[in-house]
C-alpha positions as CSV (number, residue, x, y, z in Angstrom):
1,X,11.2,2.1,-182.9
2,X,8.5,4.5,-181.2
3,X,5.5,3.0,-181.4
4,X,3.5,5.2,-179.5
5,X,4.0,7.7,-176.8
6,X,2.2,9.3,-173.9
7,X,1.7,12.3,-172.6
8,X,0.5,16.2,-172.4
9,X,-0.2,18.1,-175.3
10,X,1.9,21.0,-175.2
11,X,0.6,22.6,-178.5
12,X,-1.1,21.7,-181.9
13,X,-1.4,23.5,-185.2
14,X,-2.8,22.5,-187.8
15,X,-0.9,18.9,-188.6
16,X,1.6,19.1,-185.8
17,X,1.8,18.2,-182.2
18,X,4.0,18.6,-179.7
19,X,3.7,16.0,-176.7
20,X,5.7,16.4,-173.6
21,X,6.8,13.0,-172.6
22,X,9.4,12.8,-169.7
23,X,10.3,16.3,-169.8
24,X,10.9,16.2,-173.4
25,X,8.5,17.6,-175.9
26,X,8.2,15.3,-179.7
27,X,6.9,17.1,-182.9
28,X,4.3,14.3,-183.9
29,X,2.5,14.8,-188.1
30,X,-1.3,14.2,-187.5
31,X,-4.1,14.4,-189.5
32,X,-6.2,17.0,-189.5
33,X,-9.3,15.5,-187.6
34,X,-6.7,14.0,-185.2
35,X,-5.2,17.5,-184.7
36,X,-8.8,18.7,-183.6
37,X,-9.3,16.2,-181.2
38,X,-5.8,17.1,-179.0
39,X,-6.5,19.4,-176.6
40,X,-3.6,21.5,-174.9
41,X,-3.1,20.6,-171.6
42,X,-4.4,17.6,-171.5
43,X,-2.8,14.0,-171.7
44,X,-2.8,11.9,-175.2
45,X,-1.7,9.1,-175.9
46,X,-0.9,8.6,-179.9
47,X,0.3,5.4,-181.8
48,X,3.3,6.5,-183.7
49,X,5.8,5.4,-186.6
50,X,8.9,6.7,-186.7
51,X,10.4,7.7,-190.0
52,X,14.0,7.8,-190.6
53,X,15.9,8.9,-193.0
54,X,19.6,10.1,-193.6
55,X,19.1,14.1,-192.5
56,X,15.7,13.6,-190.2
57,X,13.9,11.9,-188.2
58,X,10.3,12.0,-188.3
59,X,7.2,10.8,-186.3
60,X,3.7,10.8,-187.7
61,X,1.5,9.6,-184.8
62,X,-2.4,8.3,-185.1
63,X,-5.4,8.2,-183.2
64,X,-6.3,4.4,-184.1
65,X,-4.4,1.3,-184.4
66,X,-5.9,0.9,-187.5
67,X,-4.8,4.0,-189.0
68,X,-1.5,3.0,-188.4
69,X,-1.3,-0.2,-190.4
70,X,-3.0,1.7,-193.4
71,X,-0.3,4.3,-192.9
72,X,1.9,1.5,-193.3
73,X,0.5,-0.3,-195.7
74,X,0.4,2.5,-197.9
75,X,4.0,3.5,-197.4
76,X,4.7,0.3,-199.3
77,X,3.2,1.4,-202.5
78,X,5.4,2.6,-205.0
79,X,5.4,6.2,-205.4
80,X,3.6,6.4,-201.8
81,X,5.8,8.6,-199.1
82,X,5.1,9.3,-195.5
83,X,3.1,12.6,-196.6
84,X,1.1,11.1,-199.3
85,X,0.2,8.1,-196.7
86,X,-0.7,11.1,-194.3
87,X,-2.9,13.0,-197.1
88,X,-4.8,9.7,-197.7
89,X,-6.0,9.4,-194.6
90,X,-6.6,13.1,-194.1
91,X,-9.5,12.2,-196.8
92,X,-10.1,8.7,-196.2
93,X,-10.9,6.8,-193.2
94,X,-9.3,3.3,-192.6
95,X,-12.9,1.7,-193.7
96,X,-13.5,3.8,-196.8
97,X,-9.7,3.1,-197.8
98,X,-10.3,-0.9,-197.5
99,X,-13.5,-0.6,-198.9
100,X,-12.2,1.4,-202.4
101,X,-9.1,-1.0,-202.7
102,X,-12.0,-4.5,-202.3
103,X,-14.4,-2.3,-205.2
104,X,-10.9,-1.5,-207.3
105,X,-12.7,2.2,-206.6
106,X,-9.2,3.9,-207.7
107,X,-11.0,6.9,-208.3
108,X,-11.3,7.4,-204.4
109,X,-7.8,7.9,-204.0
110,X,-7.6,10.3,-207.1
111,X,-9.6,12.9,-205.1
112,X,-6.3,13.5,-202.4
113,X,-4.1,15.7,-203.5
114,X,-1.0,14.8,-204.8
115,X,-2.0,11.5,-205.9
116,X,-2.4,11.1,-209.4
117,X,-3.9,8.7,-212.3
118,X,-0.8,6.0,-212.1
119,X,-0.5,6.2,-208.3
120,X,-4.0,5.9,-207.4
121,X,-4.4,2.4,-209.7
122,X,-1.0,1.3,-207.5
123,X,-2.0,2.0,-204.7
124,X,-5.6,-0.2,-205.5
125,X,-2.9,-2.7,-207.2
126,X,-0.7,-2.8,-204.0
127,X,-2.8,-3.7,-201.3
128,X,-5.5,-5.5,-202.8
129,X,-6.4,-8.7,-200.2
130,X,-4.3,-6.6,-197.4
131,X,-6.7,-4.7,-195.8
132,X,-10.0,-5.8,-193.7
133,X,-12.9,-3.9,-193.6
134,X,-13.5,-2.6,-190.4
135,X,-17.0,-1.2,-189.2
136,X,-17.1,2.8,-189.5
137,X,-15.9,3.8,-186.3
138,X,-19.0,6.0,-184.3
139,X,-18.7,9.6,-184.7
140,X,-16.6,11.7,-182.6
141,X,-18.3,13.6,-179.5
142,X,-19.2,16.9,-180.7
143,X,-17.2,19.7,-179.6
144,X,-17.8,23.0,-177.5
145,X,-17.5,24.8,-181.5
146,X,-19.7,24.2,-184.5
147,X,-19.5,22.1,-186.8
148,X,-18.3,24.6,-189.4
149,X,-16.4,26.7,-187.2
150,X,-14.4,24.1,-185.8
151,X,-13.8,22.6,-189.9
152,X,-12.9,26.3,-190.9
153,X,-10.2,26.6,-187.8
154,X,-8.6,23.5,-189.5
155,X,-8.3,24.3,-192.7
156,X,-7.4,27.9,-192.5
157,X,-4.4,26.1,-189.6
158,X,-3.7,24.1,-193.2
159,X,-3.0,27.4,-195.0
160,X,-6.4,28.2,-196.6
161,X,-8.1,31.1,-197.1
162,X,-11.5,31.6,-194.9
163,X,-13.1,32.3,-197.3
164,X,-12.0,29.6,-199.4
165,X,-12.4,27.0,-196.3
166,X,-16.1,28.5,-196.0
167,X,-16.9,27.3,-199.9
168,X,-15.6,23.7,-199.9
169,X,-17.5,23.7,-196.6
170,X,-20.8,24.4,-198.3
171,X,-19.7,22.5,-201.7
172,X,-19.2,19.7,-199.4
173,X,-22.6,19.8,-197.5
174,X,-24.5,19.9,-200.7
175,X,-23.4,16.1,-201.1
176,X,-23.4,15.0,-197.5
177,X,-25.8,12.7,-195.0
178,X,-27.7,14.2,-192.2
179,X,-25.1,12.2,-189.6
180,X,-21.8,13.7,-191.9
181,X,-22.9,17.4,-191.9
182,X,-23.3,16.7,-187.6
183,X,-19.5,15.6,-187.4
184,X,-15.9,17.3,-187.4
185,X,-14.3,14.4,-188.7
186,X,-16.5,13.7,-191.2
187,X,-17.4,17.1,-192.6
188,X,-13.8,17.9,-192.6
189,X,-12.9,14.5,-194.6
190,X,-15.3,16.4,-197.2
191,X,-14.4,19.3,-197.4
192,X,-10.7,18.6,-197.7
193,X,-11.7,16.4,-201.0
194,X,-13.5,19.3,-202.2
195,X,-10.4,21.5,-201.8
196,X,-7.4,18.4,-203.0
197,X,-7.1,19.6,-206.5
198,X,-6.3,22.9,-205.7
199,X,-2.6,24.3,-204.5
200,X,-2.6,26.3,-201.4
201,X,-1.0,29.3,-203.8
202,X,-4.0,29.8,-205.9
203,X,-6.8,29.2,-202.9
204,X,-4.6,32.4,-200.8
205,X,-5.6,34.6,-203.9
């Protein structure tokens, strides 16, 4: 079991990492607000679970303890894979996900894509009484890009259209606080629950 690993970020893209760790570099499946916080060249450490299955091996690695054991926790559900678990917490933070299964909020879950009607009422179901709330973690330091630069840059690394990433962007703001429009994270947690209904086909037309 890998349960996290240490070392210099050789490249990201998107949801993928690669981490050089003793002279060998590991594919790692982020998030997309983890993603933007790796910076190539320098050293990361990421908490990791390590996926196997009969024709792969796969490692999904996270920023915060936390995040792991929801990522776990999820991947119990019913219905739930590894990439749904992922896509959850793409939209979700650790303290919004606790705090939708305590309100039986299964609407919350409804807005990630690829989870539907029956799944989202599991998942609320399944980990009732698991999860704590945690305090909202303080938002990330802002980076050298803006705001909506640096959210566009991720989505359009996810396979969305500019243009398209520029609308959910603004879609998204309409809704948002003063301390959500200042962060990555945050804005980008919007905006990709503006855009979860849609299939990356139709958005590249």
């Amino acid at each position: 079991m890998i349960s996290s690993v240490r070392g210099t970020v050789l490249a990201v893209a998107g949801t993928s990492a690669v981490i050089e760790v003793g002279g060998i570099g590991l594919a790692i499946q982020v998030t997309p607000s983890h993603g933007l916080a790796l910076r190539v060249g320098s050293e990361a450490t990421v908490r990791t679970a390590l996926i196997v299955r009969e024709d792969d091996l796969s490692l999904y690695g996270f920023a915060e303890a936390d995040e792991l054991a929801v990522f776990d926790a999820l991947r119990g559900v019913t219905g739930v894979g590894p990439r749904s678990a992922m896509g959850v917490l793409a939209v979700l933070s650790p303290a919004e996900i606790a705090q939708a299964v305590a309100l039986e909020d299964d609407a919350a879950f409804r807005k990630v894509s690829g989870i539907g009607p029956k799944t989202a009422k599991l998942i609320v179901l399944s980990l009732a009484g698991k999860l704590a709330v945690h305090a909202p973690r303080a938002a990330a330091p802002a980076v050298t890009q803006t705001v909506t630069e640096s959210v566009i840059l991720a989505l359009v690394g996810l396979g969305w259209q500019e243009r398209v990433a520029l609308q959910a962007i603004e879609d998204a703001s309409t809704a948002a606080t003063d301390t959500e429009r200042a962060s990555v994270q945050l804005m980008l947690r919007l905006s990709l629950a503006q855009l979860g209904p849609q299939q990356l086909a139709g958005a590249a037309q």
